[in-house]
C-alpha positions in Angstrom: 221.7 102.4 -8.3 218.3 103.9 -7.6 218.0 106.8 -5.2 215.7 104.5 -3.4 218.2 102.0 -2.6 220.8 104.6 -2.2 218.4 106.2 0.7 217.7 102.9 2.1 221.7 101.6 2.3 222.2 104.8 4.6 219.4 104.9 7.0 220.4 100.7 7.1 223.9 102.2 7.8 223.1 104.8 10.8 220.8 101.8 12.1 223.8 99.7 12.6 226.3 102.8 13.8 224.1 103.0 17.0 223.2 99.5 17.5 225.9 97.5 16.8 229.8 97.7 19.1 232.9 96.2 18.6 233.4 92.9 20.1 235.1 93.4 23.6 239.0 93.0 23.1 240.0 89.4 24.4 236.2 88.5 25.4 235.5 84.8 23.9 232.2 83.6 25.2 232.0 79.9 25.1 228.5 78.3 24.8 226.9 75.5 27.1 227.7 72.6 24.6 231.4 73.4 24.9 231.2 73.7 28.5 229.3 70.3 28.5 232.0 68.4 26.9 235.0 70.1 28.6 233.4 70.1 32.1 230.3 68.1 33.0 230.2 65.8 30.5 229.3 62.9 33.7 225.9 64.7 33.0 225.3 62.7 29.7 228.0 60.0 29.9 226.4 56.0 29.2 223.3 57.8 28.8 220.9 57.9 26.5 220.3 61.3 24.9 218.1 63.3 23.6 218.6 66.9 22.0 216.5 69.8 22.0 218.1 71.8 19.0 218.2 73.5 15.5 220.3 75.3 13.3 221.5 77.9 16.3 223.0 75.2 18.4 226.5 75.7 17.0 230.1 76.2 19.0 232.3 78.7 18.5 233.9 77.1 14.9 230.3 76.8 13.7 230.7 72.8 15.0 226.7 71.9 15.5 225.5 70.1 18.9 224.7 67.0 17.3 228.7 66.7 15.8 230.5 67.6 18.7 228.8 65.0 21.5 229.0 62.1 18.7 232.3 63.1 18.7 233.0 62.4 22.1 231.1 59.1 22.2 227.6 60.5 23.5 224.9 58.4 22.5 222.5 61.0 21.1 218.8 58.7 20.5 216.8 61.2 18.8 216.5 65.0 18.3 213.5 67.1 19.2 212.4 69.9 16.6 210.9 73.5 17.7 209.4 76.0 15.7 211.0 76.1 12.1 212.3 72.8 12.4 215.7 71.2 13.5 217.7 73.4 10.3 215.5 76.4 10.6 213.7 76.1 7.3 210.8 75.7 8.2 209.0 79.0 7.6 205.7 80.4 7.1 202.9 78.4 5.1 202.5 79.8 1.7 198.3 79.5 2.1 196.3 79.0 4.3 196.5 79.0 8.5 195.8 82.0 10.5 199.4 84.1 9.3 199.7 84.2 13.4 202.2 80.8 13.5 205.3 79.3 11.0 203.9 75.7 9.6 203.7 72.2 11.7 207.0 70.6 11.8 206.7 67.1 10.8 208.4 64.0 12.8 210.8 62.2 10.7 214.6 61.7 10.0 217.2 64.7 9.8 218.8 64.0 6.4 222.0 65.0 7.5 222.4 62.7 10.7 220.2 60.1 10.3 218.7 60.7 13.9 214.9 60.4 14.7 213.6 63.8 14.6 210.3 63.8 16.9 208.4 66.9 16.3 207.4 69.6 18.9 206.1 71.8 16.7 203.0 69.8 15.7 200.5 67.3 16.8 202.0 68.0 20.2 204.0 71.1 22.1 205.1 69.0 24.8 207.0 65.9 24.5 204.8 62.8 24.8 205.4 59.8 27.2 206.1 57.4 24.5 208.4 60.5 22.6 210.8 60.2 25.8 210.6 56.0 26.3 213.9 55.6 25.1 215.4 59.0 26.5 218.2 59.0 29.8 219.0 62.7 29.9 217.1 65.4 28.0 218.8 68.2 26.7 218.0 71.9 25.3 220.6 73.7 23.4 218.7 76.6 21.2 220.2 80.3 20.6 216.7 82.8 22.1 216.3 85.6 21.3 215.1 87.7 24.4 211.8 88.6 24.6 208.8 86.6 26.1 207.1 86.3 22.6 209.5 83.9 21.2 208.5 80.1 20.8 211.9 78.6 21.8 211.5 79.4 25.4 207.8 77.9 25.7 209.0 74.5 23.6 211.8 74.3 26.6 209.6 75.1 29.9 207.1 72.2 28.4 210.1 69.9 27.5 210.7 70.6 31.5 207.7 69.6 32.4 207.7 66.6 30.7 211.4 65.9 31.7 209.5 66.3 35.5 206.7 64.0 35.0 208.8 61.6 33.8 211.7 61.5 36.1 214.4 62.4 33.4 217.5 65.1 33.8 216.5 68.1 32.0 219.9 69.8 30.8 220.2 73.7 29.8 222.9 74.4 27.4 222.9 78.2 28.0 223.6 80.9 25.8 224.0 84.8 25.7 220.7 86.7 25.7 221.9 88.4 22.1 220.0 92.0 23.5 222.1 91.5 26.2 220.8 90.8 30.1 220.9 94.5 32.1 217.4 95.7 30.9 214.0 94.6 31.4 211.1 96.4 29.5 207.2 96.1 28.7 204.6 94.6 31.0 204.3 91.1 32.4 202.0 88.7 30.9 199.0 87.8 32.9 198.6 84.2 33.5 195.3 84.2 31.8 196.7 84.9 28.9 199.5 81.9 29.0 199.8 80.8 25.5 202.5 78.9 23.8 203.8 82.4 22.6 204.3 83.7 26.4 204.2 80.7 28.5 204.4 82.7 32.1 204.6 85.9 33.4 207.2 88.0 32.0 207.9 91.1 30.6 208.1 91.6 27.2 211.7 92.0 27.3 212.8 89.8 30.0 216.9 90.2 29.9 217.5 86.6 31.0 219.4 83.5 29.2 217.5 80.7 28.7 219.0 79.0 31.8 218.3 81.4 34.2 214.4 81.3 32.7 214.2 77.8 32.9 215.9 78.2 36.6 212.8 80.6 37.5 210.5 78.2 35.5 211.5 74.9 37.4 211.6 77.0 41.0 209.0 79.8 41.0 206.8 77.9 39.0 207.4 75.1 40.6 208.1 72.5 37.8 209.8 70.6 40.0 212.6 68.8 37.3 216.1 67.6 38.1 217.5 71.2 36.5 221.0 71.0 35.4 221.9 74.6 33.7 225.6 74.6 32.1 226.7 78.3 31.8 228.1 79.7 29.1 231.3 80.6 30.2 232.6 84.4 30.1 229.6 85.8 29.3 228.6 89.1 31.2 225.0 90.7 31.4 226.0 94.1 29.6 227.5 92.3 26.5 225.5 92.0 23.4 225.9 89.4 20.7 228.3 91.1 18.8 230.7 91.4 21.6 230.9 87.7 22.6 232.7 86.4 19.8 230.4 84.4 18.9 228.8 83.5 15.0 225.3 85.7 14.3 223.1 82.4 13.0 219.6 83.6 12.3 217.9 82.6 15.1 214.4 82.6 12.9 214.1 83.1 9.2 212.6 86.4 9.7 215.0 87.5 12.5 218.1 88.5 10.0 220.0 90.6 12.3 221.0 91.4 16.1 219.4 95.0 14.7 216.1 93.4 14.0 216.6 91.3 17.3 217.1 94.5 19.3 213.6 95.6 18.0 211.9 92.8 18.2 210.5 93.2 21.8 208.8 96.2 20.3 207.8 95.3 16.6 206.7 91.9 17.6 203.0 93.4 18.8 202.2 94.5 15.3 202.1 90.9 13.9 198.6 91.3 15.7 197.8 94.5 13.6 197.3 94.7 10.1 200.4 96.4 9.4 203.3 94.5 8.4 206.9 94.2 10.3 208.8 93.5 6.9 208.8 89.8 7.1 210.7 88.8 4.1 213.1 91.9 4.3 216.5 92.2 5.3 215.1 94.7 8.0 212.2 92.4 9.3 211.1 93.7 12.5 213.1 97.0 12.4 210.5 98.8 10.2 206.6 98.6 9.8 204.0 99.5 7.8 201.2 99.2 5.5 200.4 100.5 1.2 197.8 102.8 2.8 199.7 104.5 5.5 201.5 107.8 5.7 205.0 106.8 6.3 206.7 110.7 6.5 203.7 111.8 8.6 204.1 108.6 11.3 208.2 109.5 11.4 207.4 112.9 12.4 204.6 112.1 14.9 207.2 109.5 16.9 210.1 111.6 16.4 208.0 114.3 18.4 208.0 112.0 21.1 211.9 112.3 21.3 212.2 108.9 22.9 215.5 108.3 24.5 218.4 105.8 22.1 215.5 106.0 18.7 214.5 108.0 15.8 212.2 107.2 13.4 212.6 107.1 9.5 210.4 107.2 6.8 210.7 104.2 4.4 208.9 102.1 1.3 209.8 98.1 1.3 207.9 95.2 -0.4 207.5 92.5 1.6 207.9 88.8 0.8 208.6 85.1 1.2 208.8 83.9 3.8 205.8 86.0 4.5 202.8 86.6 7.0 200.3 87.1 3.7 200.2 90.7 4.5 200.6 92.3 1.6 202.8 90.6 -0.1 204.4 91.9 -3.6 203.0 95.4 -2.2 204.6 98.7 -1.9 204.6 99.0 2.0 205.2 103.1 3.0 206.0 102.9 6.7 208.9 104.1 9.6 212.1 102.6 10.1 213.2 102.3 13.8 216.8 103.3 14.2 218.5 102.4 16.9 221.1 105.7 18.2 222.0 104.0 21.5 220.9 100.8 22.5 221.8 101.0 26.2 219.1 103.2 26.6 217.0 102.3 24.1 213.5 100.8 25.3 211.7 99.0 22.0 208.6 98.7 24.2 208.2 102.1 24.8 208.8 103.2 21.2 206.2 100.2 20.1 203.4 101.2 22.1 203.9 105.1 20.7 203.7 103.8 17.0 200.7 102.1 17.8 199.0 104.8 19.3 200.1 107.3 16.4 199.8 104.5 13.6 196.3 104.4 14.6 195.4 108.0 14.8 197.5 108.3 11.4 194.7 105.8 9.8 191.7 104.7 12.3 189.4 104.1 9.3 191.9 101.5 7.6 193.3 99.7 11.3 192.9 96.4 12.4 193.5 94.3 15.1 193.8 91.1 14.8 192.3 90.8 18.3 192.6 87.2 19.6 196.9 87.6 18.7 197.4 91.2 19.7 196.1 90.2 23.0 198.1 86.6 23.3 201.5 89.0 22.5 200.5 91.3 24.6 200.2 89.4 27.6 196.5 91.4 28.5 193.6 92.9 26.2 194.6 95.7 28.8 196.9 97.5 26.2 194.6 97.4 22.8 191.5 98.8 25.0 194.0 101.7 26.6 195.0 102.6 22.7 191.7 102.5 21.2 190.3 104.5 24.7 192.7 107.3 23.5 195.4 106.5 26.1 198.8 108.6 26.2 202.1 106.8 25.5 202.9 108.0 29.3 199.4 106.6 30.8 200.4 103.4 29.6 203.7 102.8 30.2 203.7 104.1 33.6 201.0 101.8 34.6 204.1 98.9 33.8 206.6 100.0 36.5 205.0 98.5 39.3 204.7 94.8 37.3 208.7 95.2 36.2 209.9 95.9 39.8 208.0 92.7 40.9 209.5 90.4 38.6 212.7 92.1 38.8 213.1 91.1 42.6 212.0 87.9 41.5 214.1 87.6 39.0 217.4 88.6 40.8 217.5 85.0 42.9 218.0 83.5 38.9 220.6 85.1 37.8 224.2 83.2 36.7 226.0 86.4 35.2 227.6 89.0 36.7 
């Protein structure tokens, strides 16, 4: 074994001694779908269904959506695909495209049902008139992942609003937010920067299921759909993922871990750099970087910082398939972001800091990629504070006012204790 990969297996090791805890003793979380069946299932009996899913809409014994309301006689019509398609496969293109979006989803049959798979991941975002003709009840049952800049969410709030013009049931099958649901960080999106990768104004990391989103969504927002959200029952808003009990399914191909997951709200803003995140890694999203950038020098810049629940590692990884064409095959040098204590952790914070020090570290090779940067970021307020020499303090501080806005707005949503 190399005294690379001997290096790498412990850092990968502290990473999960900080960010990972034993599941709570007794604690059992049972999704939506379960709930569904074993207490509301008048909401899809004699109707016709359709199903909002993928590969994460599992119960507890790994049993998918699809399997356990055939089971029970539910007359499921057709299944609607999201990003990466109804089994997750469906990954980035291998040419071509802008490297900012996974490939189309194409309508068709799932080989493994049978069922009509209509495509909302394509030609359209938002299900079409003649997509819902033959729908009753109109169901969403997809594992998110947390933060604003994840498709899922967006491919539900316009499934609501088609659900609303149309005068069908729109049905929530909630699950655990896997970062768990006590902490909100980042800015909010501003509306004029509403894309299909942040939908409406949220922070970054938003600590809501995707019920209690599409509760805000359908009130605040005023969608104005017949809302039916079915909890998921014992869940709690301090538990993470790994105490519910519940199966880790990839939610994405690139999102291999509850580690990279608890990252992500962070990482996610370099996909508009032209540094990588690791995409193809077992550590996607936990570690950036780039062939020409000083890795060892960037760890000890953010480790100056001494950010609360992180520290920073230098690390070497070569990224590949599934990939975002950046630098693919390559050496990457770059930092690891190690999580020491995730209740206090705040991935924004320590985001915005390696951006600012990333880009000292190499102004003449940086890049935005500006039109993306600015979509993730909710505002093109953030990349003009970096490149006008902002402080990691100037910037974050001008958040706190947006997070205790949404905060109060957010309370009336909530479903969890």
């Amino acid at each position: 074994m190399t005294t690379q990969r001997v290096r790498l297996i412990a850092v990968v090791l502290l990473g999960l001694a900080g960010c990972t805890r034993p599941a709570v003793e007794g604690r059992s979380v049972r999704p939506g779908n379960e709930v569904l069946m074993a207490d509301s299932s008048h909401l899809v009996d004699a109707r016709r269904v359709g199903l909002i899913t993928n590969h994460t809409g599992l119960t507890r014994d790994q049993t998918h959506a699809v399997d356990l309301l055939r089971s029970q006689g539910v007359e499921i019509v057709a299944l609607f695909a999201p990003e990466h398609g109804i089994r997750g496969t469906v990954a980035e293109p291998e040419s071509g495209g802008t490297g900012d979006q996974a490939a189309w989803v194409e309508s068709g049959v799932d080989e493994i049902t049978g069922l009509p798979v209509r495509s909302l991941y394509g030609a359209a975002l938002k299900p079409t008139p003649e997509m819902l003709a033959d729908i009753e009840v109109l169901l969403f049952d997809i594992q998110d992942i947390g933060a604003r800049y994840y498709t899922y969410v967006s491919t539900m709030a316009l499934a609501m609003q088609a659900a609303a013009e149309n005068g069908i049931p729109f049905v929530v099958l909630d699950r655990p937010n896997p970062i768990g649901g006590a902490l909100v960080h980042g800015n909010v999106l501003e509306p004029e920067h509403s894309s299909f990768v942040g939908l409406y104004p949220v922070p970054m990391r938003h600590g809501m299921t995707a019920g209690e989103l599409a509760s805000m969504i359908n009130d605040h927002f005023e969608v104005g759909a017949q809302l039916h959200v079915v909890p998921a029952a014992g869940w709690e808003r301090e538990a993470w993922f790994d105490q519910t009990g519940l199966p880790w399914v990839n939610p994405s191909p690139n999102m291999p871990s509850l580690e990279s997951a608890t990252h992500y709200p962070g990482t996610c803003l370099f996909e508009g750099t032209n540094l990588s995140v690791g995409r193809g890694t077992p550590l996607a999203f936990q570690q950036i970087g780039a062939p020409w950038l000083d890795g060892a020098a960037l760890a000890e810049r953010l480790n100056a910082y001494r950010l609360s629940g992180v520290r920073f590692e230098a690390v070497t990884f070569t990224p590949s398939a599934p990939h975002d064409r950046k630098y693919d095959g390559e050496l990457v040098n770059g930092v690891l972001f190690i999580a020491t204590d995730r209740g206090v952790y705040d991935p924004t914070q320590a985001a915005v800091a390696a951006l600012i020090e990333a880009r000292r570290l190499a102004a003449e090779r940086w890049e935005w990629k500006v039109g993306h940067f600015d979509r993730l970021a909710g505002t093109e307020r953030l990349r003009e504070q970096i490149e006008a020499g902002a402080q990691l303090a100037d910037v974050t501080s001008g958040w706190n006012d947006q997070l205790a806005a949404f905060e109060q707005i957010r309370a009336r949503y909530l479903l969890y204790p």
